[in-house]
C-alpha positions as CSV (number, residue, x, y, z in Angstrom):
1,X,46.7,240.9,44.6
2,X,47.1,242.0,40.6
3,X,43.9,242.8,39.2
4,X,42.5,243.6,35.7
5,X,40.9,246.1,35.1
6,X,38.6,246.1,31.8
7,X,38.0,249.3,30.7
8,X,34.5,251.2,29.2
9,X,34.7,252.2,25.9
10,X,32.5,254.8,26.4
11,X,34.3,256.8,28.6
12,X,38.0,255.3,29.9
13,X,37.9,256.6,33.1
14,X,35.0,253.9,33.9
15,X,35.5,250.5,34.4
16,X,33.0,247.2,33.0
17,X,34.9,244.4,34.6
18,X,37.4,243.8,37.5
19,X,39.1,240.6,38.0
20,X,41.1,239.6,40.5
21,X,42.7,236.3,38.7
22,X,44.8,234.9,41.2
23,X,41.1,234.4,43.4
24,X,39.5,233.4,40.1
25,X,37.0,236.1,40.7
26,X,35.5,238.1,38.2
27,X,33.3,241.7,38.8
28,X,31.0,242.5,35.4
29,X,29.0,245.4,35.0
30,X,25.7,243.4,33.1
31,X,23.3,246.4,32.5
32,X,23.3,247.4,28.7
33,X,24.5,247.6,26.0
34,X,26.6,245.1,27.4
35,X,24.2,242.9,29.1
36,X,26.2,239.1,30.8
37,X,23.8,236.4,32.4
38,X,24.6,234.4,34.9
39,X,25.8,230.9,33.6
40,X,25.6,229.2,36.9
41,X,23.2,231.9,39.5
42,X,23.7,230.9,42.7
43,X,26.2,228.0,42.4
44,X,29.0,230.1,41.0
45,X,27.3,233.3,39.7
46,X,25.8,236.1,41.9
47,X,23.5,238.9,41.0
48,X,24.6,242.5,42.7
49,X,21.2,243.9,41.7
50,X,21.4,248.0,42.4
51,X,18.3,248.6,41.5
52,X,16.9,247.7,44.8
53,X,19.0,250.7,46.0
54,X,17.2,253.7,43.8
55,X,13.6,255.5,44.9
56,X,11.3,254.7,42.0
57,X,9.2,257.2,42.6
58,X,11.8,260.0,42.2
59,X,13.3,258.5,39.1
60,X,9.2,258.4,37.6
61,X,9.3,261.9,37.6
62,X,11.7,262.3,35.5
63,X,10.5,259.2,32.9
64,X,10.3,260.8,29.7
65,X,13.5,262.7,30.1
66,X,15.1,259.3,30.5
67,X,13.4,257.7,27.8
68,X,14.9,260.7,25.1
69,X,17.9,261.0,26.5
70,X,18.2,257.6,25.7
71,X,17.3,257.3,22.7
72,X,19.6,260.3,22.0
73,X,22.4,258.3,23.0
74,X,21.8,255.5,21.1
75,X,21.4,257.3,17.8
76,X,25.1,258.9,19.1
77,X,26.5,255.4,19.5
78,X,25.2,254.3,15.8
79,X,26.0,257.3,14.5
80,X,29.5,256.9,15.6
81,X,29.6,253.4,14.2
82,X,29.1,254.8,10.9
83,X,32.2,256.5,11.0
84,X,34.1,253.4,12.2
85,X,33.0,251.2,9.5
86,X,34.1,254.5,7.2
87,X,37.4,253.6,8.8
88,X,37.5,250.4,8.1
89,X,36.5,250.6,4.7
90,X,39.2,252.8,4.2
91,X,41.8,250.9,6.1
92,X,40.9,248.0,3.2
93,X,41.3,250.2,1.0
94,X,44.6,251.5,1.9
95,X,45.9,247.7,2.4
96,X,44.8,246.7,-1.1
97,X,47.1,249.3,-2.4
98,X,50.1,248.2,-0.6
99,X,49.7,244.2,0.0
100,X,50.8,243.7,-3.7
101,X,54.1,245.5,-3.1
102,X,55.4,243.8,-0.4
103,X,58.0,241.4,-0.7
104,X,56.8,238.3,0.8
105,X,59.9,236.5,0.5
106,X,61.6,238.6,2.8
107,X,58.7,239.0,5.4
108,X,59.1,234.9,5.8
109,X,62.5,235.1,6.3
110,X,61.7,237.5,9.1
111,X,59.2,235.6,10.5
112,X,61.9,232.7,10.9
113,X,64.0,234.3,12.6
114,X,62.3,235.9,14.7
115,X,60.7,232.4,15.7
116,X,63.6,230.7,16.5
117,X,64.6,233.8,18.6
118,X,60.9,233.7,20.6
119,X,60.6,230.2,21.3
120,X,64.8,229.3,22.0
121,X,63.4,228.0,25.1
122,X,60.1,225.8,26.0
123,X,58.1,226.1,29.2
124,X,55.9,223.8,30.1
125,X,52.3,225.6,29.9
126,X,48.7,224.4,28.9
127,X,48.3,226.0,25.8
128,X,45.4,228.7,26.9
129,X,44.4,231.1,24.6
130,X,42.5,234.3,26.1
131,X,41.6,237.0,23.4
132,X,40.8,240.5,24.3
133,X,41.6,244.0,22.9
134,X,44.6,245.9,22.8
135,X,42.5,249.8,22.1
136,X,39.6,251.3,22.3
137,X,37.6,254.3,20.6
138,X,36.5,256.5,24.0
139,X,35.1,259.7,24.0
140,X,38.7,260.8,25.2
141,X,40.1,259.7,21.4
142,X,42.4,256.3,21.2
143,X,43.0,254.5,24.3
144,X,45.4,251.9,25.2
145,X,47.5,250.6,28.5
146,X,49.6,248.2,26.4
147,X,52.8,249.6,29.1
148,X,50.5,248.0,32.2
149,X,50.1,244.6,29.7
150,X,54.0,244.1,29.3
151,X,55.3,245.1,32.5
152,X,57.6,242.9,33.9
153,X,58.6,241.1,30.4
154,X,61.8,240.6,29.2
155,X,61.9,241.2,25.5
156,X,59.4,243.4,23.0
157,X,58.9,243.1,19.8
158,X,57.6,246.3,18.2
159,X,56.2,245.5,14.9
160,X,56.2,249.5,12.9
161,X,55.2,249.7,9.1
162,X,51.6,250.9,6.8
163,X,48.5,249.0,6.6
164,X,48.8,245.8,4.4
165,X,52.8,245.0,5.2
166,X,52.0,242.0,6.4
167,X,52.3,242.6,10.6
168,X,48.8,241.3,11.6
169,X,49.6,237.7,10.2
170,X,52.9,237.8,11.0
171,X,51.3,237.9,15.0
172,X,48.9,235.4,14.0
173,X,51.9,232.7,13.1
174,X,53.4,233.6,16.2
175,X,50.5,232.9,18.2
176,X,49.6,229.7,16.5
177,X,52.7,228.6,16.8
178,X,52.7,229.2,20.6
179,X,49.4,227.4,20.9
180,X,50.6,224.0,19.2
181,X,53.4,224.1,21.6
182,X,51.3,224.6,24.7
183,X,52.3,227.6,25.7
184,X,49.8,230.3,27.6
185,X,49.4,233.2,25.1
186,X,47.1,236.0,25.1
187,X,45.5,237.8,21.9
188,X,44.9,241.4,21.6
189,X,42.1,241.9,18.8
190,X,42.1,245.3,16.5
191,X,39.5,247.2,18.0
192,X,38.5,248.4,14.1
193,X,39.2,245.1,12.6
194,X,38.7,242.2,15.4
195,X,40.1,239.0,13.0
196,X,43.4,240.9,13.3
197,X,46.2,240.7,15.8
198,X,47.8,244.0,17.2
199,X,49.4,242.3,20.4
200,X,50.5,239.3,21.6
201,X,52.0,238.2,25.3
202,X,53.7,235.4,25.7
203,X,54.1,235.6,29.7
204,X,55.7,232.0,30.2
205,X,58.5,233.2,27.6
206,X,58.5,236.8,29.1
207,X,57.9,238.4,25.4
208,X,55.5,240.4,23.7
209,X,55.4,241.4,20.4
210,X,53.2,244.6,19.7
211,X,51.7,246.6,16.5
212,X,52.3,250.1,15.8
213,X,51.0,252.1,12.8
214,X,50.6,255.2,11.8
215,X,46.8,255.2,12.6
216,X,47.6,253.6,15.7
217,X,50.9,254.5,16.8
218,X,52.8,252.5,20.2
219,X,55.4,254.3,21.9
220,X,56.2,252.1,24.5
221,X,57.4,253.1,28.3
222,X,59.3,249.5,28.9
223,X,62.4,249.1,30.9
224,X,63.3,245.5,28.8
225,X,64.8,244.9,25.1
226,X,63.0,246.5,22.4
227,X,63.5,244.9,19.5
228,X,61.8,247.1,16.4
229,X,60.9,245.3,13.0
230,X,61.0,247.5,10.0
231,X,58.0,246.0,7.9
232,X,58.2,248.8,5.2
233,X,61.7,248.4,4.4
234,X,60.8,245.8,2.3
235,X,58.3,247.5,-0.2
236,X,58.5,248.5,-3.9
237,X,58.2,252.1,-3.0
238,X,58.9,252.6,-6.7
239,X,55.6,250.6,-8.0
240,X,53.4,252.5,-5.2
241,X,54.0,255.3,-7.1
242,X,51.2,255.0,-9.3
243,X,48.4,254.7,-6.5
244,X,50.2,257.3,-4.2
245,X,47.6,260.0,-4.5
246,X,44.7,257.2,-3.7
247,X,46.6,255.9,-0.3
248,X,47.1,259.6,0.7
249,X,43.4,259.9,0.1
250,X,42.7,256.8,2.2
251,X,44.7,257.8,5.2
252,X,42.9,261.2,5.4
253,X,39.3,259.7,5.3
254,X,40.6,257.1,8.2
255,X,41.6,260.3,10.0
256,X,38.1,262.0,9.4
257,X,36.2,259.1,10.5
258,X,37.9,258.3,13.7
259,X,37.7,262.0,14.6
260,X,34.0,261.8,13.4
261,X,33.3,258.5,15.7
262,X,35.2,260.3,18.8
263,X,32.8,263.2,18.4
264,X,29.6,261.2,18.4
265,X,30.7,258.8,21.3
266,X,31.7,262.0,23.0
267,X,28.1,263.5,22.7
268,X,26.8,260.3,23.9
269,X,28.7,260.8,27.3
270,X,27.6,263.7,27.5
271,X,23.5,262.7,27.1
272,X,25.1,259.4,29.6
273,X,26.5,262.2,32.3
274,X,22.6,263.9,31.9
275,X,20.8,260.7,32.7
276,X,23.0,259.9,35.4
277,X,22.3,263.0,36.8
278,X,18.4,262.3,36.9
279,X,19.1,258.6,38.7
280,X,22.0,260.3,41.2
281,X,19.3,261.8,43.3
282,X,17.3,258.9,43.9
283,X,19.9,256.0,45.0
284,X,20.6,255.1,48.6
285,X,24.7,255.2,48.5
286,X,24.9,254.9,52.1
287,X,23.1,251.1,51.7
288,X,25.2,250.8,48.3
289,X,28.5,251.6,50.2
290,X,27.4,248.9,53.0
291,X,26.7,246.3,50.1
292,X,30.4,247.0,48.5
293,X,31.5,245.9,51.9
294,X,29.7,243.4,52.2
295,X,30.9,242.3,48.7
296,X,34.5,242.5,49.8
297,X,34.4,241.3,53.0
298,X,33.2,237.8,50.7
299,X,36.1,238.4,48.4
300,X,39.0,238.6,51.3
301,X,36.7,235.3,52.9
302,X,37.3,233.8,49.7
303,X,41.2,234.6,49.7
304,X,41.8,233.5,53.0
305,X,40.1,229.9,52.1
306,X,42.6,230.2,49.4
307,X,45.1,231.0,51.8
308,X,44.4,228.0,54.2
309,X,44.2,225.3,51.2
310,X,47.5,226.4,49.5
311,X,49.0,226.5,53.1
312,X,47.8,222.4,53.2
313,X,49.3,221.5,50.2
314,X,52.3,223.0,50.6
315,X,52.7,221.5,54.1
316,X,51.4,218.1,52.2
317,X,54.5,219.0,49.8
318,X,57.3,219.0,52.2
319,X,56.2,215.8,54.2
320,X,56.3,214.1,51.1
């Protein structure tokens, strides 16, 4: 079966969320800071509870250890948030500089053609919209798997230029255009700036179009047509002049402050890996590993139901 896997920001080698969309089944880690309640318990929602699998008494001896470490990471996490917003603040900064001196005209003439290129054909779809992120700040720097997202397309769109050029709503058009045709899209948000685009899949069309920048440059590992779109051959390099020394400022504090960020998210693993290391002694993983079979066993009961009414229909299909 494919299957998703959504990724922790806090450290990328650690997984949130597994889905298996083919089974319409879904995996969520639900203990904070990213706590999910079940919608429907019991009728379509179930509650993997591992706390019925630690010694209480073991972790009790440890309580006030847990309790600072804690709160050691938390004031990691906000101290890295700081530092993003910093980023951001710059990033606005930088675009105000360079929106004015782009040339607009030209950038919808693009957009045009590049349209009539994407949607030359129509499948029929249901117009779903899914939104998720295309990076993440880890404690390992940057992180993206944009290759594993487009694997298998046909045609990429790689969308290169500075801050402010005009990419981010040039992939909004796209994607609202898709949408009023009917056409299955998915939205990959900035992780620093979430109303902004940086990808876009188009799987019925077998195209992506996909963002790189400076501060967060794409190099893509893709077997199909690249197509690359120039966004800052357009500029009046000539009237930036003036406010050169402020963008150059700009870009260094977006630098600083994403560096600062990964440093404080990479202290907070750190403190994480320590109070793991007080809760590791007192879980039962032999019980835990007989619950994750359980757990699939239910999952490949599930797929063979699957199995058996697809099988109907399609026998349904051929009598008819």
């Amino acid at each position: 079966y494919d299957v998703e896997f959504h990724c922790c920001s806090s450290d990328r080698d650690s997984i949130d969320g597994l889905v298996i969309p083919s089974l319409k089944i879904a995996l969520l880690d639900g203990t904070s800071p990213h706590i999910v309640d079940p919608k429907n318990p019991g009728a379509v929602d179930e509650i993997i509870n591992l706390g019925e699998y630690w010694d209480e008494e073991i972790i009790l001896k440890n309580k006030d250890q847990i309790i600072d470490c804690n709160k050691a990471i938390s004031r990691q996490f906000q101290a890295a948030y700081f530092n993003l917003k910093e980023a951001k603040n710059a990033m606005d900064e930088l675009e105000f500089y360079i929106n004015p001196y782009q040339n607009w005209s030209t950038i919808n003439q693009l957009y045009y053609k590049i349209e009539k290129e994407v949607f030359k054909t129509l499948p029929k779809g249901f117009g779903k919209m899914r939104h998720l992120f295309a990076w993440g700040h880890t404690p390992q720097g940057k992180t993206q798997y944009i290759d594993t997202l487009i694997d298998g397309m046909k045609n990429l769109y790689v969308l290169n230029g500075q801050p402010g050029t005009g990419k981010s709503t040039f992939l909004s058009k796209i994607a609202e255009r898709a949408r009023m045709m009917g056409i299955d899209i998915e939205v990959y948000h900035n992780t620093l700036e979430p109303e902004k685009i940086d990808l876009v899949l188009l799987p019925l069309l077998s195209c992506s179009l996909v963002i790189s920048t400076e501060q967060y440059p794409y190099i893509p590992d893709f077997s199909g047509d690249i197509i690359g779109l120039d966004f800052d051959s357009s500029l009046d390099y000539e009237g930036l002049k003036e406010f050169q020394e402020d963008i150059n400022i700009c870009r260094e504090r977006i630098a600083i402050s994403i560096e600062r960020a990964s440093s404080h998210s990479n202290r907070a693993k750190s403190l994480h890996d320590k109070l793991e290391a007080y809760y590791i002694p007192a879980m039962n993983f032999k019980d835990i590993e007989i619950k994750r079979k359980s757990v699939l066993e239910e999952i490949f009961n599930m797929a063979n139901e699957i199995g058996l009414a697809v099988s109907a229909i399609d026998v349904t299909n051929k009598e008819i």
